[in-house]
Backbone as CSV, one residue per row, in Angstrom:
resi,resn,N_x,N_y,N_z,CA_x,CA_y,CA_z,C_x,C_y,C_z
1,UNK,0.851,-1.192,0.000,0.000,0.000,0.000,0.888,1.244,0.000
2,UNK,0.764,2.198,-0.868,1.339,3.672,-0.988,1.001,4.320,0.098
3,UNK,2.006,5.283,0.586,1.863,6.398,1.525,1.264,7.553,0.329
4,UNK,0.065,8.227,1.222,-0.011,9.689,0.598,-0.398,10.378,1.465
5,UNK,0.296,11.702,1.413,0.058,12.822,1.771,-1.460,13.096,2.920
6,UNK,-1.381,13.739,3.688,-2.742,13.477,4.368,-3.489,12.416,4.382
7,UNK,-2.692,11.725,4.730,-4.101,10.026,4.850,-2.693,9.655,6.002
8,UNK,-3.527,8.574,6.835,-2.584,7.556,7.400,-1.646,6.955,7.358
9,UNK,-0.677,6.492,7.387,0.517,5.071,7.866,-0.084,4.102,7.700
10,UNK,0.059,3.595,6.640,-0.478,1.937,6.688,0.482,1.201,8.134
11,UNK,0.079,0.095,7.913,0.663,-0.770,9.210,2.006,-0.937,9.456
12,UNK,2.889,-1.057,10.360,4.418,-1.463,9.759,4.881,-1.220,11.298
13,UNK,5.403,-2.392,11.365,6.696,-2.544,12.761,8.274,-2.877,12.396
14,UNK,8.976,-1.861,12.955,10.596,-2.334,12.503,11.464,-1.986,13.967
15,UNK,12.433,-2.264,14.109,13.349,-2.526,14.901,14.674,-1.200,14.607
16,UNK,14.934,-0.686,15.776,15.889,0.773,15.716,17.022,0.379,16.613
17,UNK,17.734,0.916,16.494,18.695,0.764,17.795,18.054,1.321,19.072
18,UNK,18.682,0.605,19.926,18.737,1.266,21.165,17.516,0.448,21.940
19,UNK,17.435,-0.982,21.172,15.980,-1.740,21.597,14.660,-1.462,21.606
20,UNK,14.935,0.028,20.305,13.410,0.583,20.327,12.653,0.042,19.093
21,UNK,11.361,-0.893,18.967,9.969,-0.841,17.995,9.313,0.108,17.990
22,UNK,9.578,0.582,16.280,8.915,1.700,15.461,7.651,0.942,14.980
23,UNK,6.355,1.589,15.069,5.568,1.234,14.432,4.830,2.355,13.823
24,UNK,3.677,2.333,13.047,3.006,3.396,12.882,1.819,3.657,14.091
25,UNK,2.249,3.308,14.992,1.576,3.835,15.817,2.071,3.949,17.318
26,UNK,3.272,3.760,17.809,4.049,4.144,18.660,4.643,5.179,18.781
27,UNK,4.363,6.333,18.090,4.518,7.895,18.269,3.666,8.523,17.702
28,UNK,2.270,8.179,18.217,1.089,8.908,18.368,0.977,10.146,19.050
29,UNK,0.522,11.058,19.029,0.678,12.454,19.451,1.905,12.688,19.803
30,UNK,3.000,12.671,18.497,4.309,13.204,18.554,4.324,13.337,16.673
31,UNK,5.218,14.552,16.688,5.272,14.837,15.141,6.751,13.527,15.084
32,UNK,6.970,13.080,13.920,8.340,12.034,13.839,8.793,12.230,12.410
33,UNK,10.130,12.360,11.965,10.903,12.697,10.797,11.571,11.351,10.761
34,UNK,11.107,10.860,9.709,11.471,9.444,9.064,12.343,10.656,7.746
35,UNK,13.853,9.853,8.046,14.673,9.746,6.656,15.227,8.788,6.505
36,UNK,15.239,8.385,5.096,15.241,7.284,4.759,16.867,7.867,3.521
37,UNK,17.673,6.769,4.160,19.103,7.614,3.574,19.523,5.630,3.147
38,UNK,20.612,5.945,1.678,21.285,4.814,0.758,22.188,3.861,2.109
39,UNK,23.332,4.041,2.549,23.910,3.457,3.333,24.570,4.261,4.554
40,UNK,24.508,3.550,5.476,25.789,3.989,6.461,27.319,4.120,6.285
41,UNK,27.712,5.196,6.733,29.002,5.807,6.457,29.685,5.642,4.645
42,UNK,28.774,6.047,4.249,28.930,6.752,2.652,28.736,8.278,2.989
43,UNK,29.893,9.194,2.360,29.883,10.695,2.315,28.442,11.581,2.558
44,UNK,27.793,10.575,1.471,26.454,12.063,1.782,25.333,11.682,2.727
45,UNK,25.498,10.260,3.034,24.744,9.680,4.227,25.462,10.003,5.651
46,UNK,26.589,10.297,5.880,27.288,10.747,6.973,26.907,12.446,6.976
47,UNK,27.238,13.166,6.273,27.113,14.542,5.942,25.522,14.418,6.625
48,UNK,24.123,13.826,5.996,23.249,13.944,6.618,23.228,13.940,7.831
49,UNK,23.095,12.292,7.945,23.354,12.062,9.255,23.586,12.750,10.474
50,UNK,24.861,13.953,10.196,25.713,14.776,11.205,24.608,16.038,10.801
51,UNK,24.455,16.247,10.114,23.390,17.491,9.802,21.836,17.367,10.883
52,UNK,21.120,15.918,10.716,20.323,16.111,11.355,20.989,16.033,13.216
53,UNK,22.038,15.444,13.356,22.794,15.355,14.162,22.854,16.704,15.278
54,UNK,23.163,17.784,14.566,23.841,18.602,15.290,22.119,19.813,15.239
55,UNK,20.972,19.203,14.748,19.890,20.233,14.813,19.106,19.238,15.601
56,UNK,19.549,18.611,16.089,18.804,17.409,17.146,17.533,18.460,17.856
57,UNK,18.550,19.158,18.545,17.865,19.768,19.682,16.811,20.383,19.557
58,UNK,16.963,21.149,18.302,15.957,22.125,17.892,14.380,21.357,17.461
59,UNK,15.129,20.302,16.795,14.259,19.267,16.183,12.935,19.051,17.587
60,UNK,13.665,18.905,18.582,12.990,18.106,19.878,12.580,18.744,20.266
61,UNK,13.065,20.758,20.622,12.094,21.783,20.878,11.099,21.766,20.252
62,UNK,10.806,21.679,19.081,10.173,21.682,18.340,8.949,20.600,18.498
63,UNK,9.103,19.712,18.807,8.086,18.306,19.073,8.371,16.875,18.955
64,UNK,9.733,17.118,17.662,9.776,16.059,17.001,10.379,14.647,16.942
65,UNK,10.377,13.867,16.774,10.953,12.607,16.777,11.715,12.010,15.950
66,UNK,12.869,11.766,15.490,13.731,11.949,14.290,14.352,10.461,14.472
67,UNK,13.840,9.568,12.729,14.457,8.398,13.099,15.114,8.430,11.658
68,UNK,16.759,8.076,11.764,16.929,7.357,10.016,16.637,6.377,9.603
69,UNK,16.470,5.685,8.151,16.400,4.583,7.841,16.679,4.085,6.868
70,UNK,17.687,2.730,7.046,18.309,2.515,5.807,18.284,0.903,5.983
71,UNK,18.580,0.246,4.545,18.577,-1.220,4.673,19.755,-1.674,5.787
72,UNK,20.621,-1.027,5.972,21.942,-1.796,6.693,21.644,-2.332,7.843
73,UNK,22.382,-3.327,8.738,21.735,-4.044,9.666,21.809,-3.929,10.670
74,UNK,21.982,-4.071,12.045,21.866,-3.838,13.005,22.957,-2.857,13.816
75,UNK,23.971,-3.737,13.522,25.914,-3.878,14.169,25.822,-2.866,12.880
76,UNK,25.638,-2.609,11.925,26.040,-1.638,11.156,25.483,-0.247,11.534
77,UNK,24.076,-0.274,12.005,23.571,1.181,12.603,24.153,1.324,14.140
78,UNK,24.453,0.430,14.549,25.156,0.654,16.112,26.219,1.574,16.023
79,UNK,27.593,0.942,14.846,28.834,1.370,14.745,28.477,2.593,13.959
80,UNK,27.566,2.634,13.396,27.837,4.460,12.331,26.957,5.747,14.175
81,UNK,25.899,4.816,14.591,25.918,5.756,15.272,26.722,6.409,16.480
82,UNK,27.413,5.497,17.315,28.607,5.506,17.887,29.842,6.636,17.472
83,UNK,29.671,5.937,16.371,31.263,6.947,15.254,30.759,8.537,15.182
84,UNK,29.414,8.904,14.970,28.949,10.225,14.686,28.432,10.561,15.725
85,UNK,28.266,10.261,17.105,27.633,10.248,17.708,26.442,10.718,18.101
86,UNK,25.636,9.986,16.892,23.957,10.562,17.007,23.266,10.079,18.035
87,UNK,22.077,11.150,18.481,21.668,11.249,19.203,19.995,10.342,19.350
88,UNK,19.867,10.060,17.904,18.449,9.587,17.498,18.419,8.314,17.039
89,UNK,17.863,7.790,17.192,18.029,6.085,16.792,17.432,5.464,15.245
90,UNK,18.271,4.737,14.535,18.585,4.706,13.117,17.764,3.023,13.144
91,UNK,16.976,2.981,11.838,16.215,1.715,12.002,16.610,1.197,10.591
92,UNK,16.311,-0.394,11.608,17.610,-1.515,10.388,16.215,-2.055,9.421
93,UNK,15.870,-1.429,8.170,15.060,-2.087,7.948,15.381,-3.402,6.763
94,UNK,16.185,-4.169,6.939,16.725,-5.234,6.164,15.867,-6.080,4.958
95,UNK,15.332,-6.087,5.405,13.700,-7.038,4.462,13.279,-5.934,3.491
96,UNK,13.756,-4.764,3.750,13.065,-3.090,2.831,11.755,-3.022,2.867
97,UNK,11.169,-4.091,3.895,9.737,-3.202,4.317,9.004,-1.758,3.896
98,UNK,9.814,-1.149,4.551,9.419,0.090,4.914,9.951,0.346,4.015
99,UNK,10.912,0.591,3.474,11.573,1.445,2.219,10.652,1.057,0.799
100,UNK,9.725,0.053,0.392,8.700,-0.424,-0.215,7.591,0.382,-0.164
101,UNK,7.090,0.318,1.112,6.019,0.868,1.384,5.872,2.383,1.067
102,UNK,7.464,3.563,1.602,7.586,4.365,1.496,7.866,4.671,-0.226
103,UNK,8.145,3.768,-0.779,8.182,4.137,-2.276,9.881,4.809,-2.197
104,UNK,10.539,3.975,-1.489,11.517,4.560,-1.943,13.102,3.877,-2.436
105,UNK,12.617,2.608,-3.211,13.140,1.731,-3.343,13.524,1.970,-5.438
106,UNK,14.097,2.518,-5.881,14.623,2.824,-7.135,15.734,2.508,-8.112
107,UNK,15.713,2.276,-9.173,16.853,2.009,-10.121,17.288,2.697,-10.349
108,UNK,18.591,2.491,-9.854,19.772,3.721,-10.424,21.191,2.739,-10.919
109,UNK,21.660,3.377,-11.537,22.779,3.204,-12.485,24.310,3.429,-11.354
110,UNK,24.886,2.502,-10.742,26.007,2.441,-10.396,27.407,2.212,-11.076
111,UNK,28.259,2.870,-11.221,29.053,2.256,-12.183,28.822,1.372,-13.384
112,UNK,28.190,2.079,-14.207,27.386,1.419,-15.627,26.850,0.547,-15.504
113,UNK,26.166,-0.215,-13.798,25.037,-1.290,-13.832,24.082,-0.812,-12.813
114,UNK,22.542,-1.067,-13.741,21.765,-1.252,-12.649,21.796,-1.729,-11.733
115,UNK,21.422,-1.157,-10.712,21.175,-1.602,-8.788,20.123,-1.362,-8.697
116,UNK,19.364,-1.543,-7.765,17.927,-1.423,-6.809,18.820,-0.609,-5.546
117,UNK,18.871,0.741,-5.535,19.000,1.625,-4.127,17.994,1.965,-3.912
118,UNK,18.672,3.072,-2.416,17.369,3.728,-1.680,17.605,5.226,-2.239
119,UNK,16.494,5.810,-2.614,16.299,6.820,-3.094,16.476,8.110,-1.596
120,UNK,16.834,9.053,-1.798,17.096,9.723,-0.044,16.370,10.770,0.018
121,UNK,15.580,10.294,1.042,13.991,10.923,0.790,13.511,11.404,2.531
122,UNK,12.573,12.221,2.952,12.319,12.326,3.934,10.907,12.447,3.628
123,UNK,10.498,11.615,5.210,8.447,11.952,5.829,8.447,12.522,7.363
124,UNK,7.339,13.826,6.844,7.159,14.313,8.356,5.651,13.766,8.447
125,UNK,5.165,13.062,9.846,4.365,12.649,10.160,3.497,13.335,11.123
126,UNK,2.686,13.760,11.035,2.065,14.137,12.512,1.513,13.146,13.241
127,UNK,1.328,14.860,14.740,0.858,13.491,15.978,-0.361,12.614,15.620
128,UNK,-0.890,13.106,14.380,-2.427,12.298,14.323,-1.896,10.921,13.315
129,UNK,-0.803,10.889,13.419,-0.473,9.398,12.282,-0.464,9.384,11.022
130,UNK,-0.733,10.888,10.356,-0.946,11.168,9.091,0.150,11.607,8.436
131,UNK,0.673,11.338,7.527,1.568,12.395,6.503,1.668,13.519,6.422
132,UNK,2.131,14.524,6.710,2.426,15.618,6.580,2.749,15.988,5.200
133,UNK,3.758,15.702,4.961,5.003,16.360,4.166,5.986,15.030,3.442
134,UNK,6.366,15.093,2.129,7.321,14.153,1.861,8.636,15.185,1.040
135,UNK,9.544,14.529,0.679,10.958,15.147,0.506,11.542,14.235,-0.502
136,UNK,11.269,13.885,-1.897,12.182,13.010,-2.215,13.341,13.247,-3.165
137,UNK,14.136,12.133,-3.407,15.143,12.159,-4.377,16.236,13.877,-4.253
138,UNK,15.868,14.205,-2.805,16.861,15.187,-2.189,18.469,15.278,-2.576
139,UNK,18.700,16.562,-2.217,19.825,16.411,-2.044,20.559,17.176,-1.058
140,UNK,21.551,16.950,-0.183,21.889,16.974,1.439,21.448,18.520,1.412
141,UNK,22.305,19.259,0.907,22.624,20.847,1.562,21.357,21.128,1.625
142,UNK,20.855,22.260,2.609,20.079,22.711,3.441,18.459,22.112,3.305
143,UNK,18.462,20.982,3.333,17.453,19.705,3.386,17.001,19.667,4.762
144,UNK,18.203,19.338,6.108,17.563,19.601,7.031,17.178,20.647,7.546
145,UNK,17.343,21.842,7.505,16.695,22.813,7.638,15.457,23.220,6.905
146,UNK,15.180,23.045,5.856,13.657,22.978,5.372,12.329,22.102,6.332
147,UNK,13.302,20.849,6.465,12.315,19.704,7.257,12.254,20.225,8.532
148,UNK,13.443,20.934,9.272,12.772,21.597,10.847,11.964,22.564,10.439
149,UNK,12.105,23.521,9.551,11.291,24.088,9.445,9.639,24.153,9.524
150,UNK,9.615,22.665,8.499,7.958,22.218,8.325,7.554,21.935,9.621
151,UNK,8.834,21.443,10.440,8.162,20.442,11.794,7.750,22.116,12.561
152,UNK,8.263,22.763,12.778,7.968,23.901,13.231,6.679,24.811,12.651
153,UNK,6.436,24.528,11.350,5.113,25.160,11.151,3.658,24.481,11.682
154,UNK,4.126,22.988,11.720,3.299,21.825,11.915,2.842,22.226,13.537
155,UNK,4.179,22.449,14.279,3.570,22.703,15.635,2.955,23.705,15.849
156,UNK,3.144,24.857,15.156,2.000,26.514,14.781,1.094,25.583,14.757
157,UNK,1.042,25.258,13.607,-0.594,24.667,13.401,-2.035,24.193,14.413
158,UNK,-0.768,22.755,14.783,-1.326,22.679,16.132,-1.857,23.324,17.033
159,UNK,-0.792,23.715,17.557,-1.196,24.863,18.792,-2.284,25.762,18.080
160,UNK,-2.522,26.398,16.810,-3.517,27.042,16.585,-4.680,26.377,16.874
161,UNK,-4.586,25.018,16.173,-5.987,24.277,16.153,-6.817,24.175,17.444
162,UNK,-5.409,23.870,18.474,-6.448,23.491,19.697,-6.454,24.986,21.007
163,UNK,-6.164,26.081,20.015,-6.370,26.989,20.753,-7.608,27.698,20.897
């Protein structure tokens, strides 16, 4: 089933570091920034990485819940997060579940052969479980700052609504 825009999270449970289960519904009334990045410790997946890294904080003033996600596996998201020392917990989705579902599973041309990568894409979710916002086929420079941004209009919103 496709994600779209204002509608729900279809179903989906995956496994993060730090012994935490992501589901679509275990950060219910919390906004959450799913990025979905090619591999661990490759240049522009590190560059991210440290980008959403070092706006952590703001991210969390803000409301939000910030997870990466990439096929690599467990011991592989342990050691990249360790090395960068992020603050947010990175989910192993190995099976590409979620990277399926999210539509972000694409043919690209590696050294003159097709591969099946991950396209590097971001979803802001709100607290109501819905889609916000999507981001795809990005590219790093000032990417995370657009996405705090949204998370920050998202919480205006809010607060308007239930004011």
């Amino acid at each position: 089933m496709a994600i779209v825009v204002n509608k729900p999270l279809p179903e989906f449970e995956a496994n993060a570091t730090g012994g935490i289960k992501v589901s679509n519904t275990s950060h219910h009334g919390h906004v959450v920034v799913l990025y979905f990045y090619p591999k661990d410790n490759t240049p522009g997946c590190t560059t991210e990485a440290m980008q959403f890294r070092d706006k952590y904080k703001d991210f969390v003033k803000a409301g939000a819940t910030v997870f990466g996600v990439s096929r690599d596996n467990m011991k592989s998201h342990d050691d990249f997060k360790t090395k960068l020392e992020l603050p947010f917990e990175l989910i192993a989705d190995t099976e590409e579940k979620m990277c399926h579902m999210f539509g972000v599973v694409k043919n690209k041309i590696m050294y003159g052969k097709k591969v099946k990568g991950i396209e590097r894409s971001t979803f802001l979710i709100g607290p109501d479980g819905q889609l916000k916002q999507e981001w795809r086929g990005l590219k790093v420079p000032g990417h995370v700052d657009e996405v705090l941004k949204a998370v920050k209009q998202l919480k205006k919103a809010a607060a308007a609504a239930t004011a």
